[in-house]
BALO-435900 format. One record per residue (C-alpha): x, y, z; residue number from 1; residue in three letters. Coordinates in steps of 0.25 Angstrom, whole numbers, plus 5000, padded with zeros to 4 digits. Layout:
<atoms>
{x: X y: Y z: Z k: NUM r: ALA}
...
</atoms>
This chain:
<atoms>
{x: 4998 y: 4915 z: 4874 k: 1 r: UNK}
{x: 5005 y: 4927 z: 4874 k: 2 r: UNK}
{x: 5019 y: 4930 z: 4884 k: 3 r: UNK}
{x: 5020 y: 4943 z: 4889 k: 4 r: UNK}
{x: 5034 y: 4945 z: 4891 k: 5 r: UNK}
{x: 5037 y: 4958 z: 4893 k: 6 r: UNK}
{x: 5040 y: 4963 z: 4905 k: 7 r: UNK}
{x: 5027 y: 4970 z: 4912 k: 8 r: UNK}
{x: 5028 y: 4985 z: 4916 k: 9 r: UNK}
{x: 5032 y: 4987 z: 4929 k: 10 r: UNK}
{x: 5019 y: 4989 z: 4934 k: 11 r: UNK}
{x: 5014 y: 4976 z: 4929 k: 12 r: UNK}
{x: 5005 y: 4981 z: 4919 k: 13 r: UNK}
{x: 5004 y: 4989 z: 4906 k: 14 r: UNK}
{x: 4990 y: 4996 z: 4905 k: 15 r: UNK}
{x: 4985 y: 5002 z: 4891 k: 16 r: UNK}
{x: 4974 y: 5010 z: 4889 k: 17 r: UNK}
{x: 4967 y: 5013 z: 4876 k: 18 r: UNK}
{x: 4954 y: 5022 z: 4874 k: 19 r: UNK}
{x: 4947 y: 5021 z: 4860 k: 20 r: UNK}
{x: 4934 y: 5026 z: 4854 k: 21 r: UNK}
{x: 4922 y: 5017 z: 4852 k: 22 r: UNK}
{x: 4929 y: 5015 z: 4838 k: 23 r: UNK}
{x: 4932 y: 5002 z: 4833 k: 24 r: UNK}
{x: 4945 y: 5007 z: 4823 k: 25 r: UNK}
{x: 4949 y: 5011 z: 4836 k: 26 r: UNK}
{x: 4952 y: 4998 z: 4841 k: 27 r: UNK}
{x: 4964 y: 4998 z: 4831 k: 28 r: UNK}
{x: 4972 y: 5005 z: 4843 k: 29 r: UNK}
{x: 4966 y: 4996 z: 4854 k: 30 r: UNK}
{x: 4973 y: 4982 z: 4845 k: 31 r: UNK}
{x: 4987 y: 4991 z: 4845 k: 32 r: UNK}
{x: 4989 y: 4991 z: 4859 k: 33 r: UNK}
{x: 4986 y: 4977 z: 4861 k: 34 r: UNK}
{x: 4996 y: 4973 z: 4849 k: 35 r: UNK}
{x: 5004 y: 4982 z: 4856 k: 36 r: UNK}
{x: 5002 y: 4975 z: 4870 k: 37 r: UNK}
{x: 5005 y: 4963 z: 4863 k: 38 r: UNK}
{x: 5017 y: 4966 z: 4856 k: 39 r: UNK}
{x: 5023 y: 4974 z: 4870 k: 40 r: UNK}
{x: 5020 y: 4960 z: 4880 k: 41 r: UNK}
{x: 5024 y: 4952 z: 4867 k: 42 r: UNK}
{x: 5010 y: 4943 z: 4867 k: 43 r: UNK}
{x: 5007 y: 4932 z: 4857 k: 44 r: UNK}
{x: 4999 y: 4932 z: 4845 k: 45 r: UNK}
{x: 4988 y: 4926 z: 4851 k: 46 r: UNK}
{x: 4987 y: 4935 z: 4862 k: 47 r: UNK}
{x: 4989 y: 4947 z: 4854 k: 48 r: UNK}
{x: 4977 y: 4941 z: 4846 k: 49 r: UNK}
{x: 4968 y: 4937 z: 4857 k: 50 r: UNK}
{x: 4970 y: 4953 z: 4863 k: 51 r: UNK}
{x: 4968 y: 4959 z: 4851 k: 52 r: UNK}
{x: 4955 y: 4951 z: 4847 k: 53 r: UNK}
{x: 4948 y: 4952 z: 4861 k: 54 r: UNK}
{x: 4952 y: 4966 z: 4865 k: 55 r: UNK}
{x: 4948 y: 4973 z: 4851 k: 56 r: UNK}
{x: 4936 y: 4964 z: 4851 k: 57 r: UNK}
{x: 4933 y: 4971 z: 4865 k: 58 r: UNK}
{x: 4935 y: 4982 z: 4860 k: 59 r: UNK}
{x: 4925 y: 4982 z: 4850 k: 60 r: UNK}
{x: 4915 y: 4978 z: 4857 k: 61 r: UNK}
{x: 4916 y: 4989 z: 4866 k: 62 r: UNK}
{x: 4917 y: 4999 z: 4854 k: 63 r: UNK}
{x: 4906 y: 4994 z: 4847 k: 64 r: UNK}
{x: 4896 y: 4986 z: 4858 k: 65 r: UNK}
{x: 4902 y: 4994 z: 4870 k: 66 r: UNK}
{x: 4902 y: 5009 z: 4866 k: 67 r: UNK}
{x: 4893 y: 5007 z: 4852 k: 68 r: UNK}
{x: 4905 y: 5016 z: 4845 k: 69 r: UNK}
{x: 4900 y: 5029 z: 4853 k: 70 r: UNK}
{x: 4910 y: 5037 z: 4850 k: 71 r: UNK}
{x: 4910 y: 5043 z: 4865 k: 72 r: UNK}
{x: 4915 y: 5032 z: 4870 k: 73 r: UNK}
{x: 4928 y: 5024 z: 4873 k: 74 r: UNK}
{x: 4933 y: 5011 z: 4872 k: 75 r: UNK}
{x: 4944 y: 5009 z: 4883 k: 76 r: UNK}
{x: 4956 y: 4999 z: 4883 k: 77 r: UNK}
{x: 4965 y: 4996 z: 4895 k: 78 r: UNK}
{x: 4974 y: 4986 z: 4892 k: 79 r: UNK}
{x: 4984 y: 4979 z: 4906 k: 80 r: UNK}
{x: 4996 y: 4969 z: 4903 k: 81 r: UNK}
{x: 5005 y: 4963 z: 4912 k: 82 r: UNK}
{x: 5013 y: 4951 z: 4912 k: 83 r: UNK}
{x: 5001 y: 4943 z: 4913 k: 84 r: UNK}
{x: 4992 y: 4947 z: 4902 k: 85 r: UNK}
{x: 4984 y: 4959 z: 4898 k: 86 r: UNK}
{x: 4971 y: 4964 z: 4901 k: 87 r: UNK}
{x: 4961 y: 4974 z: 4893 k: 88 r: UNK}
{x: 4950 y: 4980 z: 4897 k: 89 r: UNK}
{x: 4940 y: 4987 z: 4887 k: 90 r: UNK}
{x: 4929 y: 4997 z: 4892 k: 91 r: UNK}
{x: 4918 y: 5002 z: 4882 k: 92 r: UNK}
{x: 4907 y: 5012 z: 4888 k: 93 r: UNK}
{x: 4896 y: 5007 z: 4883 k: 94 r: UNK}
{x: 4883 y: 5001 z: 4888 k: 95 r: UNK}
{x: 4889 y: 4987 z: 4892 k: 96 r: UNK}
{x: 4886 y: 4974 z: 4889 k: 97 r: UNK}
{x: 4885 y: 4959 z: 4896 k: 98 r: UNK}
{x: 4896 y: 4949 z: 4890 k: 99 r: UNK}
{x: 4886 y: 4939 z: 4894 k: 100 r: UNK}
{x: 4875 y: 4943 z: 4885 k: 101 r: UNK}
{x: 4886 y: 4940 z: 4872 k: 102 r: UNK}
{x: 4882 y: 4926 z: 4867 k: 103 r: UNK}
{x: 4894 y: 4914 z: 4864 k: 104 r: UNK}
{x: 4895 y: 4917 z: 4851 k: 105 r: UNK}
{x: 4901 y: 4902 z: 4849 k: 106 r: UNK}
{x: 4889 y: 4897 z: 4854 k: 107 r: UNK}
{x: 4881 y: 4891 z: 4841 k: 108 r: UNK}
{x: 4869 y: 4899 z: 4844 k: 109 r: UNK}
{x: 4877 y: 4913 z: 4841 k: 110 r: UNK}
{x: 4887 y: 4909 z: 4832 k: 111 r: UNK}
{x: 4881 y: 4919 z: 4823 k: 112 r: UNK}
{x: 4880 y: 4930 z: 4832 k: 113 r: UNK}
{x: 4890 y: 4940 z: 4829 k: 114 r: UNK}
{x: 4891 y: 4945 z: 4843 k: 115 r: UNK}
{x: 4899 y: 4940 z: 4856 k: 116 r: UNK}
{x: 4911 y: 4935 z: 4847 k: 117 r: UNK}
{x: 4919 y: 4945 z: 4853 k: 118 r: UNK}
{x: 4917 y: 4940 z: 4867 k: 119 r: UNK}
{x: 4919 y: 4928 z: 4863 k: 120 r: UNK}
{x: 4933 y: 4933 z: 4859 k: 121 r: UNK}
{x: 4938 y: 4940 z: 4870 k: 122 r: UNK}
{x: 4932 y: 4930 z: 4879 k: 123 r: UNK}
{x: 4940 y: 4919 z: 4871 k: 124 r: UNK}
{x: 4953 y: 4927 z: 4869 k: 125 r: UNK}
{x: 4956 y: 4932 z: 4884 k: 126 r: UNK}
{x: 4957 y: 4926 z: 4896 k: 127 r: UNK}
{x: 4948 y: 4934 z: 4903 k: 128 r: UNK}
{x: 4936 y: 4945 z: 4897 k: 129 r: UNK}
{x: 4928 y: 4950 z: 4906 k: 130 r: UNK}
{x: 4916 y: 4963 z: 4905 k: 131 r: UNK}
{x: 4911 y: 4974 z: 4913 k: 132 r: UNK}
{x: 4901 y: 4983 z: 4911 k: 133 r: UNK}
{x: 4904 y: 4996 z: 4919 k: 134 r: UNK}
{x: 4895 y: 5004 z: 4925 k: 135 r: UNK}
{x: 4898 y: 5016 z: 4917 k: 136 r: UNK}
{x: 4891 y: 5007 z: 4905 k: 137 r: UNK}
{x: 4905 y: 5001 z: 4899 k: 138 r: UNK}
{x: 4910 y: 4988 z: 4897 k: 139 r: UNK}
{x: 4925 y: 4985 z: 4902 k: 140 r: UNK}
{x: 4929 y: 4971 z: 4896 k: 141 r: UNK}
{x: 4941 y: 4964 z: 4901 k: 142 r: UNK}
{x: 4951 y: 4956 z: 4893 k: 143 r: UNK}
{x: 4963 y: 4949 z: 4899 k: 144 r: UNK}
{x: 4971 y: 4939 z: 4893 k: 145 r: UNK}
{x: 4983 y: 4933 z: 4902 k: 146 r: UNK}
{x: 4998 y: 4931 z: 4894 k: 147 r: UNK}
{x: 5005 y: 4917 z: 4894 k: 148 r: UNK}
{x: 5019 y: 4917 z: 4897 k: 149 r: UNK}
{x: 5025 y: 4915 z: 4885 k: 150 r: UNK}
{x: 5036 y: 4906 z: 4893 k: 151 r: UNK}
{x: 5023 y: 4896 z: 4896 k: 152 r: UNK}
</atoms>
């Protein structure tokens, strides 16, 4: 995996926050910061991969299933590194949804079924995914994926 080997900010952690429009050409900004990450705690290809496909797939589905595209509402990013891995929470404003409810799309009975193959990325990809749906109708979805030591 990837070795972050730069030193962390004095703090400990770097924070980044980025707020779209429901617009899915708008993602294009959401995929520099995270090369940018990459590039700045000098992560590996596979790492930068996995980041890229699991947060722009988040990001997706919280402009399109999440706020429906309503141009009123927001898409907000809020990525953390440190020395030990980065975390990136993305919060839609829409009506919610259960994870749960999204089908395997592995399993043979829904191999067909073009939806739930982006959980099924995210869920693969990083160490942890997690979903809450907030009170205020929006859906926070929590990515994190821990760094190697790249002397390991």
């Amino acid at each position: 995996m990837g070795g972050a080997s730069t030193t962390p900010p004095p703090n400990g952690t770097d924070s980044i926050r980025l707020i779209i429009g429901s617009r899915l050409e708008l993602l294009s900004m959401v995929h520099a910061v995270v090369g940018q990450i990459c590039q700045q705690y000098e992560l590996d290809e596979s790492t930068e991969t996995a980041l890229l496909v699991a947060v722009i797939e988040a990001g997706t589905n919280a402009i399109q299933h999440g706020n429906c595209f309503a141009a009123d509402k927001i898409v907000a990013f809020e990525f953390r590194v440190d020395a030990r891995g980065i975390e990136v929470e993305i919060d839609d404003y829409g009506r919610g949804f259960d994870p749960n409810m999204v089908g395997n799309p592995t399993d043979a009975s829904a191999l067909l079924n073009p939806h739930g193959r982006g959980l099924h990325l995210m869920r693969e990809l990083m160490d942890e995914v997690n979903f809450d749906v907030r009170e205020d109708n929006g859906t926070r979805v929590r990515l994190k994926k821990s760094f190697v030591s790249a002397a390991r």
